[in-house]
C-alpha positions in Angstrom: 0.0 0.0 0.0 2.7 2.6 0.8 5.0 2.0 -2.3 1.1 2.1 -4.1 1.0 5.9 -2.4 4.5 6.6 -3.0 4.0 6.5 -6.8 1.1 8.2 -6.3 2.3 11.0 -5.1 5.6 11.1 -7.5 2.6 10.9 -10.2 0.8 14.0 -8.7 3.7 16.0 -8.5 5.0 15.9 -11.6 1.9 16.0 -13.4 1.2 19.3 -11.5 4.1 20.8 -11.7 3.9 21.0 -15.3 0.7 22.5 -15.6 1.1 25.4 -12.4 2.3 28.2 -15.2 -0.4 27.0 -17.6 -3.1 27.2 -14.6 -1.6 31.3 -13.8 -1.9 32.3 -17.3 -5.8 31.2 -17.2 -6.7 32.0 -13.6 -9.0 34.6 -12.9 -7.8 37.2 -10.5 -10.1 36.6 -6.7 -10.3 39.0 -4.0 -7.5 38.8 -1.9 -4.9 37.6 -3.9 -1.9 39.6 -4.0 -0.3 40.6 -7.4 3.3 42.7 -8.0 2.9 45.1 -10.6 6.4 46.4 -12.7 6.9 48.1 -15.3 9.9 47.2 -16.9 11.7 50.2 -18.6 14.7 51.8 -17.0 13.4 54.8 -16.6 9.8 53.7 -14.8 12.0 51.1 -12.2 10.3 52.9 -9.3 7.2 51.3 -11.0 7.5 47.9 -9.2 4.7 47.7 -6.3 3.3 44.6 -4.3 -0.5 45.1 -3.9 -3.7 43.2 -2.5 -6.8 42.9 -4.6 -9.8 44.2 -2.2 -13.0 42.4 -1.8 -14.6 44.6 -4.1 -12.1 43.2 -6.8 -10.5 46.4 -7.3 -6.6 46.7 -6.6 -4.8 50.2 -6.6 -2.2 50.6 -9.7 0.4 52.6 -8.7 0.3 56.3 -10.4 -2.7 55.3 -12.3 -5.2 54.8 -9.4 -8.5 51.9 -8.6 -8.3 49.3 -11.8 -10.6 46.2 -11.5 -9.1 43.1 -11.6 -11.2 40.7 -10.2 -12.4 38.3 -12.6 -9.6 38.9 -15.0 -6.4 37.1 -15.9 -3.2 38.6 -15.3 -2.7 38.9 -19.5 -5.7 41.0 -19.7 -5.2 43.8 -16.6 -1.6 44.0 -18.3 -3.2 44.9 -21.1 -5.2 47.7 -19.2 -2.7 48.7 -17.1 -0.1 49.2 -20.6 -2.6 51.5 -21.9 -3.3 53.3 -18.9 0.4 53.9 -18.3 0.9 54.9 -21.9 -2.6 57.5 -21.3 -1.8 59.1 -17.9 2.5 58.7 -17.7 3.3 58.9 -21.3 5.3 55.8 -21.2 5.5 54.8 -25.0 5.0 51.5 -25.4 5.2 50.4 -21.5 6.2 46.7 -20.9 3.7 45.9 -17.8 3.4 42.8 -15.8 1.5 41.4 -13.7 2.5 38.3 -11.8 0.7 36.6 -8.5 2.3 36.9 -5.4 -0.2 34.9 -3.4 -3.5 33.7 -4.1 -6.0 33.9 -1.3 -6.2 31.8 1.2 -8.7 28.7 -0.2 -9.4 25.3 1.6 -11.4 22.1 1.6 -11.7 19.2 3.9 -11.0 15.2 3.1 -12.7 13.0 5.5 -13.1 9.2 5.7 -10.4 6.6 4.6 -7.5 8.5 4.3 -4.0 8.6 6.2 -4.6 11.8 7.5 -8.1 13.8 6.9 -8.8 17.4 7.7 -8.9 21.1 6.5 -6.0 21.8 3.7 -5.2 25.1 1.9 -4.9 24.9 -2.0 -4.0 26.9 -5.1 -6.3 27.7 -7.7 -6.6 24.9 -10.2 -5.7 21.9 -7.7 -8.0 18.6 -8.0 -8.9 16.2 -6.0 -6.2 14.0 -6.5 -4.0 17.3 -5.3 -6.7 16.8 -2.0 -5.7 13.1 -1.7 -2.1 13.5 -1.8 -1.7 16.2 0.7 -4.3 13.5 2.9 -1.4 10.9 2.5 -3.0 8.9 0.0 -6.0 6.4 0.0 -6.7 3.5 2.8 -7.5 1.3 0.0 -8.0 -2.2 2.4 -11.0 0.1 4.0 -12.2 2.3 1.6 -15.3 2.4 -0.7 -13.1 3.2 -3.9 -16.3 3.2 -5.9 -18.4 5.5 -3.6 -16.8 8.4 -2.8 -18.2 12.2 -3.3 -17.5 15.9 -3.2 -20.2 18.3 -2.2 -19.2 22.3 -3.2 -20.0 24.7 -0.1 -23.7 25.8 0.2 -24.7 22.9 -1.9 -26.5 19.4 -0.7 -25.8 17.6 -4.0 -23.1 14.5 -3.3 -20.8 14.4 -7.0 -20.3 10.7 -6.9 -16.6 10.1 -7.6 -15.0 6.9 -9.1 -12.1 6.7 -6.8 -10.5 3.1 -8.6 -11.0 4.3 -11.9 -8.9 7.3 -10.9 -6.1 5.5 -9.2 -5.8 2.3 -11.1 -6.9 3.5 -14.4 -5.8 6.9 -14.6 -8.8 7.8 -15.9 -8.8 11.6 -14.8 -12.1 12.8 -16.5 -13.5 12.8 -12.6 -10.7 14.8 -11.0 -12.4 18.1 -10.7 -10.6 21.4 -9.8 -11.6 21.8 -6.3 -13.6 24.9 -5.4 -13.1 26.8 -1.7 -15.1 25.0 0.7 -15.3 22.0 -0.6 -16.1 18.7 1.0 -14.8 15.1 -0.3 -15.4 12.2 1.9 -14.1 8.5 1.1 -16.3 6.2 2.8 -15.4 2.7 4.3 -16.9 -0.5 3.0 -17.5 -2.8 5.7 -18.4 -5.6 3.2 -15.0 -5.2 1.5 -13.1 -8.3 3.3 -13.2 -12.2 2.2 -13.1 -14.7 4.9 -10.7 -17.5 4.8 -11.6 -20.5 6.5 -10.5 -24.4 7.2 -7.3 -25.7 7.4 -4.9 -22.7 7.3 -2.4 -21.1 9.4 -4.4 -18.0 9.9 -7.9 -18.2 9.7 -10.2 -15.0 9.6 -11.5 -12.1 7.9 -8.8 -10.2 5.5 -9.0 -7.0 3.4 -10.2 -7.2 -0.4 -7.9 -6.0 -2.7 -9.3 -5.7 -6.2 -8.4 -7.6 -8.4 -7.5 -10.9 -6.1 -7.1 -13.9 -6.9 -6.7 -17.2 -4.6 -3.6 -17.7 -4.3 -3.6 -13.8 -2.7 -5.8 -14.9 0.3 -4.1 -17.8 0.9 -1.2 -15.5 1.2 -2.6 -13.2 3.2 -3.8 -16.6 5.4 0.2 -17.3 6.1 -0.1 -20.5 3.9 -1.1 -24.0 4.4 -0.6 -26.0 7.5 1.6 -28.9 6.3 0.2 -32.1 6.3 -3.7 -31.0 7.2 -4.3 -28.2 4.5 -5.8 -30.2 1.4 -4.8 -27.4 -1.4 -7.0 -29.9 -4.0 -10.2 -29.4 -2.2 -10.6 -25.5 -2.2 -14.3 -24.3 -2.3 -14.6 -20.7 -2.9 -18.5 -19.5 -1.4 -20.1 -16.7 -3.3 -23.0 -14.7 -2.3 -25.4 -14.6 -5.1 -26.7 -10.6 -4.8 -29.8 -11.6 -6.7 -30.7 -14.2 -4.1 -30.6 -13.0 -1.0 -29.8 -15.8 1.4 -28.0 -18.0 -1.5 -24.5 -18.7 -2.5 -22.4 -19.8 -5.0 -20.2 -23.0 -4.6 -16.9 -22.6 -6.5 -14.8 -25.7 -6.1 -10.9 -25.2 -7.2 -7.9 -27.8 -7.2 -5.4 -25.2 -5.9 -2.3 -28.3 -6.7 -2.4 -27.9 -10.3 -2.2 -24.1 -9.9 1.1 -24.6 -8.1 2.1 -27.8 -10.4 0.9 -27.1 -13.8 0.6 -23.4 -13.6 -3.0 -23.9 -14.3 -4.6 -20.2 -14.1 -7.7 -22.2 -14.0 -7.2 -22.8 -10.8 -6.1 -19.7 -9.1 -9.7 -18.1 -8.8 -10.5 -14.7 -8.9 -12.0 -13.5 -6.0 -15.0 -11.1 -5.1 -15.4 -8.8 -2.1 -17.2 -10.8 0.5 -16.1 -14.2 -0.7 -15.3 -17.1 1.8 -12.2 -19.3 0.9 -12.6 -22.6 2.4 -9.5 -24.6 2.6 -10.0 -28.7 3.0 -8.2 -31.0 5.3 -6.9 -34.3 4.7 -7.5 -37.0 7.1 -5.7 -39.7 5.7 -2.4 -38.1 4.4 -0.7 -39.5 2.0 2.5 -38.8 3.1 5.1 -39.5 0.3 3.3 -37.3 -2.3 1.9 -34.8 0.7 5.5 -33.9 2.4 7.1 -32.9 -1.0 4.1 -30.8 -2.0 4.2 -29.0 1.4 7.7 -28.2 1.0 7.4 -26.8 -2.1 4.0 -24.9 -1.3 6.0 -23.0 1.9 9.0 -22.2 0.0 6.8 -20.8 -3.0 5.0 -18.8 -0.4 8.3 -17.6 0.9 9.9 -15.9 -2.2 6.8 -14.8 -3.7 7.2 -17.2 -6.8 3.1 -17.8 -7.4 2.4 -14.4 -7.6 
């Protein structure tokens, strides 16, 4: 899960980063940001002034006096401001710019399964994956990915957000520039486990993992008890969601997954599954012992995955 976060993160970082001068250029000017205002000939260097837009959107241009710049990008009040210097200073052909020293002071919360939820300041044109990252990434064994949502400030209506299509599919047509005040909330799923059952070392309810497969859970089970664990007589039990109350038997001979390398075999798991593991109880102990051995020491180094 970390090294899953990790790249996350690197992801976000560098994805953003290349985009922050593209986001200026096209940001609209808010109350309370702060702008620096030059003008760039020689002779005008005393023209070089740090200034706040007010709440009525209006910032004061030195020399020239109120100009309105809220709603505006910074190309378009240097536009104002060049003719305005060229009108009332008689600066020929002035070279204005405009750049942001700090944007106002903008925040939305991340609550639910995440490392660390909360309050968390933003820049203009940050997105919810921008939200996540500063949240220290997704609890993916506990969370919903499915079913999470953002609700804008002042507003009831939940924006359902496809968390797994986001993070494992980079699709990124949900990642939404976040809004001040915003609300995102990642619920838990309490019906995101499988339970693994029978005769394994660690019996009990584990974390789904999507996609996972059989071989995973047994994993996740610390293996098969040598000489009880009967790895040909898996049954996999399966709710059926359009029968309430009924199940699905799934029966799997987990030995010619690990022999043959029969995919077959290796079943791929739902949330909510139980993984019942069989138990020998006449062993046949000259084919048994080998298998064991081999199954631990597979385990071990990873080698089924």
């Amino acid at each position: 899960m970390r090294a899953k976060v990790f790249i996350l993160l690197v992801l976000i970082v560098s994805l953003f980063s290349g985009l922050a001068s593209a986001q200026e250029a096209s940001y609209k000017l808010q109350p309370q940001d702060v702008i620096r205002i030059q003008v760039l000939e020689v002779y005008a260097s005393q023209i070089n002034s740090v200034v706040p837009i007010g709440r009525d959107g209006n910032v004061s241009a030195p020399f020239v006096g109120m100009v309105h710049a809220g709603g505006r990008t910074t190309n378009e009040l240097e536009a104002e401001l060049s003719q305005l210097y060229e009108e009332k200073l008689k600066i020929r052909n002035p070279h204005v710019s405009v750049t942001i020293e700090q944007f106002r002071t903008i925040q939305a919360s991340i609550n639910g399964m995440v490392t660390t939820p909360g309050v968390y300041d933003f820049r203009p044109g940050d997105t919810i994956m921008t939200l996540i990252s500063k949240a220290a990434g997704v609890n993916t064994d506990r969370a919903d990915m499915r079913k999470a949502t953002l609700r804008h400030k002042n507003s009831r209506e939940l924006i359902p957000i496809d968390l797994y299509a986001m993070i494992n599919r980079q699709d990124m047509s949900q990642d939404y520039e976040l809004q001040d005040g915003d609300e995102f909330n990642i619920p838990e799923d309490p019906s995101n486990r499988i339970l693994v059952l029978g005769a394994i070392a660690a019996p009990g309810p584990y974390p789904y993992k999507e996609p996972m497969h059989l071989a995973d859970a047994i994993a996740m089970a610390k293996g098969p008890i040598p000489i009880r664990s009967m790895l040909s007589k898996v049954t996999v039990i399966r709710p059926e969601p359009a029968h309430p109350g009924q199940f699905l038997r799934i029966k799997a001979n987990f030995v010619r997954f690990i022999r043959n390398g029969d995919n077959s075999q290796n079943i791929e798991l739902h949330a909510g599954d139980t993984i019942y593991i069989g138990e020998t109880s006449t062993p046949d102990w000259p084919t048994l012992i080998p298998l064991v051995t081999n199954v631990l020491y597979l385990f071990s180094t990873h080698q089924i995955f």
